[in-house]
N, C-alpha and C positions, 0 to 999 in steps of 0.2 A: 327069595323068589326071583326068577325071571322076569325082566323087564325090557323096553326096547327106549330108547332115549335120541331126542331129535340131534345131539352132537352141533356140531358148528355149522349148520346149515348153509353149507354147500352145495348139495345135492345128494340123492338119494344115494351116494357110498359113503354120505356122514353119520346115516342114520344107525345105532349101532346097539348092542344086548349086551346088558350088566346083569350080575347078580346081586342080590339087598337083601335084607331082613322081612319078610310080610310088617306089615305097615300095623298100626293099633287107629281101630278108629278112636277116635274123641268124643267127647261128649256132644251130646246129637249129629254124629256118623251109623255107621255100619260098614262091617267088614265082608267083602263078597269078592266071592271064587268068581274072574271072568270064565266064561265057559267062548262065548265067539266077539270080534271087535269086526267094524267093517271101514272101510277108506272112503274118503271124499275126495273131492278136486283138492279143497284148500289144505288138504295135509301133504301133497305134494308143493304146493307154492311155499309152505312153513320149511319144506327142507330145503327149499332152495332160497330163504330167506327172503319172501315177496310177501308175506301175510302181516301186514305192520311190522312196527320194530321187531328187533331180535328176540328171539326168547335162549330163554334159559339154559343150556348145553345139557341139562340133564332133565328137561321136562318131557316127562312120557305121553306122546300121542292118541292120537284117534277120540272122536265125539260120541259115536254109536258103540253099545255093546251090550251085552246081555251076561247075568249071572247067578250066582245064588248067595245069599247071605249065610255068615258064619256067625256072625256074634251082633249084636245093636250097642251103641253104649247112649244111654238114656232113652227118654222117649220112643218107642217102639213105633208110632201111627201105626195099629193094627199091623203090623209084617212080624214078623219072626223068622229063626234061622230055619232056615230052608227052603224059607218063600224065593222063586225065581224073580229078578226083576230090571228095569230097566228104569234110564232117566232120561230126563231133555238136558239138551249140551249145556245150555243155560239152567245151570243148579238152581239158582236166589230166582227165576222168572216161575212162578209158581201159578200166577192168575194175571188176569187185566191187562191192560196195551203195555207195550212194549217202554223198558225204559232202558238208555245207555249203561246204567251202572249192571245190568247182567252183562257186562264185556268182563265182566273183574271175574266172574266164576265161571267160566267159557271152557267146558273139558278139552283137553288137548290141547290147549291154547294158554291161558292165562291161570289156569290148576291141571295139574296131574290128569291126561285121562285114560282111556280103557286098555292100549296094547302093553296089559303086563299082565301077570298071574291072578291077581289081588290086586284090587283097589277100594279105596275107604271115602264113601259118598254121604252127602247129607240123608237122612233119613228120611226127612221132608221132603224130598224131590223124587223117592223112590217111587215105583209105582210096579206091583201085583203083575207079573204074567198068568194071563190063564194058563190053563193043559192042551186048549185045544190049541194054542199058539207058539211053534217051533221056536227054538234057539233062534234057525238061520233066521225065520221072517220075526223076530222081534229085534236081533241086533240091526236092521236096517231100517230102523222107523226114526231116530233119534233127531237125525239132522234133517236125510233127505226127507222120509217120509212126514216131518210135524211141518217142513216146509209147505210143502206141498200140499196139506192139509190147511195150512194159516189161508195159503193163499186161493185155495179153489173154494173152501167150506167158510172159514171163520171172517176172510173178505169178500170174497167173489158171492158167496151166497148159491152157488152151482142148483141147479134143479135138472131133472128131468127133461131132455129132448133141449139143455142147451148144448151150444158147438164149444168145445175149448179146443183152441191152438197148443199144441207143447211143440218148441224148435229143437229138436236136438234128441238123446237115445242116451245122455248119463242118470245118473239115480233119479235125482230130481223127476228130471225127465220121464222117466217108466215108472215113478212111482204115481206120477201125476194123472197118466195114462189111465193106470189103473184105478185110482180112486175115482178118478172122474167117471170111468164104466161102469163101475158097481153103485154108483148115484146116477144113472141114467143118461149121463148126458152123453154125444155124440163127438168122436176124437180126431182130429188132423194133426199131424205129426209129420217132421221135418227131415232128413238124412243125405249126409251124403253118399249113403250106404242101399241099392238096393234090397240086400241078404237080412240087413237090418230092418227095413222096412216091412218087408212081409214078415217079419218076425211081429211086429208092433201090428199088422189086421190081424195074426193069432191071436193075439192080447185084446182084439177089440176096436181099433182103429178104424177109423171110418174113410179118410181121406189120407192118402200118402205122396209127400210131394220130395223130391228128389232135388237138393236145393244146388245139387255138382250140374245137373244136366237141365235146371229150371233155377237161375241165380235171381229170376226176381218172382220169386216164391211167393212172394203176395198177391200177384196176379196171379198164378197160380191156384191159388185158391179162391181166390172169387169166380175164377172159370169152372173151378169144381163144386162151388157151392151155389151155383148162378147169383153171381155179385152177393151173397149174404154175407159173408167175413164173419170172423167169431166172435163167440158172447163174452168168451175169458180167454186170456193168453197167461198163459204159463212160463213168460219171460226167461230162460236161462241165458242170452244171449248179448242182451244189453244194449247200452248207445249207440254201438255202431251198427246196430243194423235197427235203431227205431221209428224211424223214416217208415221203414218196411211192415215193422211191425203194425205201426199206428195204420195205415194203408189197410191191411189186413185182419181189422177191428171191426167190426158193426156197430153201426151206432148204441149209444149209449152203455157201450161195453166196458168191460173192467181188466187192466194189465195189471199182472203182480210181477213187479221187476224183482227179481232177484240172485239174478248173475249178471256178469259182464264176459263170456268168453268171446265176444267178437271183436276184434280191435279197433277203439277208440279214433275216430276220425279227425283230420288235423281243423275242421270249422266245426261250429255248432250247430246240432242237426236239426232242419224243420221239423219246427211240435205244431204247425196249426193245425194238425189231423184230429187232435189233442181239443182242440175248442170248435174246431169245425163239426163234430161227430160227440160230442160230447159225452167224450170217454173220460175215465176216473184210472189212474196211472199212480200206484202205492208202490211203495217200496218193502219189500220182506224180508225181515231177516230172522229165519228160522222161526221157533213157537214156544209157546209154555208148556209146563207139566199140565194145565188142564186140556190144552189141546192137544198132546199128546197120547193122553188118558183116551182122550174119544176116537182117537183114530185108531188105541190097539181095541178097542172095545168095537170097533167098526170092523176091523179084520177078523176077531174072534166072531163075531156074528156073521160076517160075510163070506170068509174062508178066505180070502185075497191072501195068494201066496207070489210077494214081491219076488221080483227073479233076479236073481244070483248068478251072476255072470259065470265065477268060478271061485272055487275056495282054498285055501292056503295053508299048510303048520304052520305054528309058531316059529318056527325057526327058518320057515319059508319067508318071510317078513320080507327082505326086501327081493322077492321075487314077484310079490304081490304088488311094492306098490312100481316095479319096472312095470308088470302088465298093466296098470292103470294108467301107467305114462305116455304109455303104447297108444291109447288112447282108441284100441279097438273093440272094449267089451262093450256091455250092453245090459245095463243094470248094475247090482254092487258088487264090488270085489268084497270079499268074508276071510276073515281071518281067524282061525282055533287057536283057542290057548290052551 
């Protein structure tokens, strides 16, 4: 089979394609045909060796993907070959809060994961695609979308006719957008992109603030909300701009931090926004197979077709992740195998 391996991570021209044997799963695996893979941030900081230590020179990429099963070896849990399906990046995170030791089975990262032909998964982590739900909108639920789900649904509690802030226009970001729509609540979103932005009221967007030609985008938004600020922020952006963030919270609101792209400031940033307003500030890192489970089962019910910036061959591999570095799309990059 075809594979693509993270190389000496140096940058995305280490990233490179081998050919191997199709893999045999083990006893409680399954063997499955990838059919699409899709790209994160952090699989570009892995080639450049910024994602914790080193990895492996031959460990195969990517956390999201979608496929069909060929063979089970033991235990079935009701799937069989042919069934399409998908997993969360965290294999062993199957239910319940969060524990560190799901870093040891982290796809792409600390096992094998989806940019190759074939890959061989726990059976237990598997999970059932319906028909009425594409290849393209299931391979992007894995990372961005169970995120985004942990932290608007399974933390934040989202209802109907609240405000969620999302900063920013990468996966995360639009997929946030979106599920937050489809559960009623009302959207502000961040860019330094106009073209972008009116893309995101198509999607539903309520409030659009332009953070190049309005740098203090908190104000910003209470001007447009008459001082409300949001019920949930959808944090991609991190420390350095939490100052801002917390500012543009309504009281007793809930942030789910779960990126850091903004750069890190050289003091430590005022939190009294943080006790003054008496907000609840969680840290997210990604979700389980159960919460994953409810979110394709949310898309199958809802139809919510996550947007796909643009798609790739396989042998397009590092063309996709240069356009992801580019740092101009808008939603996920998708990769066919």
């Amino acid at each position: 089979m075809r594979a693509w391996e993270l190389g000496p991570q140096t940058g995305i021209e280490g990233l490179r394609c081998v050919e191997g044997p199709v893999p045999e799963p083990k006893p409680g695996e399954a063997l499955i045909r990838v059919h699409a893979a899709c790209l994160n941030h952090r699989d570009l900081l892995m080639l450049r060796g910024n994602y914790g230590p080193p990895k492996p020179h031959d460990r195969i990429p990517l956390s999201d993907g979608v496929g069909t099963i060929l063979k089970i070896a033991g235990d079935d849990f009701d799937l069989s070959a042919g069934s399409r399906v998908i997993a969360p990046h965290f294999v062993s995170w199957h239910d319940g809060p969060f524990s560190p030791a799901s870093f040891a089975q982290d796809l792409g990262v600390s096992c094998d994961g989806w940019l190759a032909e074939y890959i061989c998964l726990p059976t237990a982590a598997l999970i059932a695609v319906p028909d009425s739900v594409s290849d393209e909108s299931a391979a992007t639920l894995a990372a961005a979308g169970t995120t985004a789900w942990h932290a608007l649904v399974a933390f934040a509690g989202v209802r109907p006719g609240d405000l969620v802030l999302v900063p920013g226009t990468g996966g995360v970001a639009i997929m946030a957008l979106q599920i937050a729509r489809t559960l009623g609540a009302e959207v502000a979103i961040t860019s330094s992109s106009d073209e972008k932005l009116e893309h995101c009221r198509t999607l539903g967007a309520r409030y659009l603030i332009n953070y190049r030609s309005r740098p203090d985008w908190a104000a910003a938004l209470l001007e447009k909300t008459g001082g409300r600020g949001a019920d949930i922020v959808v944090d991609t952006i991190g420390l350095g701009e939490i100052e801002r963030t917390l500012a543009a919270t309504a009281p007793n609101g809930r942030i789910a931090l779960i990126g850091g792209l903004a750069a890190k400031t050289g003091s430590a940033p005022d939190m009294f926004g943080l006790i003054a307003r008496n907000l609840t500030l969680k840290g997210i890192t990604s979700g389980s197979r159960a919460m994953l489970a409810d979110l394709l089962e949310h898309v199958a019910v809802t139809g919510l077709q996550p947007v796909i910036d643009c798609q790739f061959p396989f042998n397009e591999t590092l063309q996709a992740y240069a356009h992801l570095d580019r740092g101009g799309h808008m939603g996920k990059v998708l990769i066919r195998a």
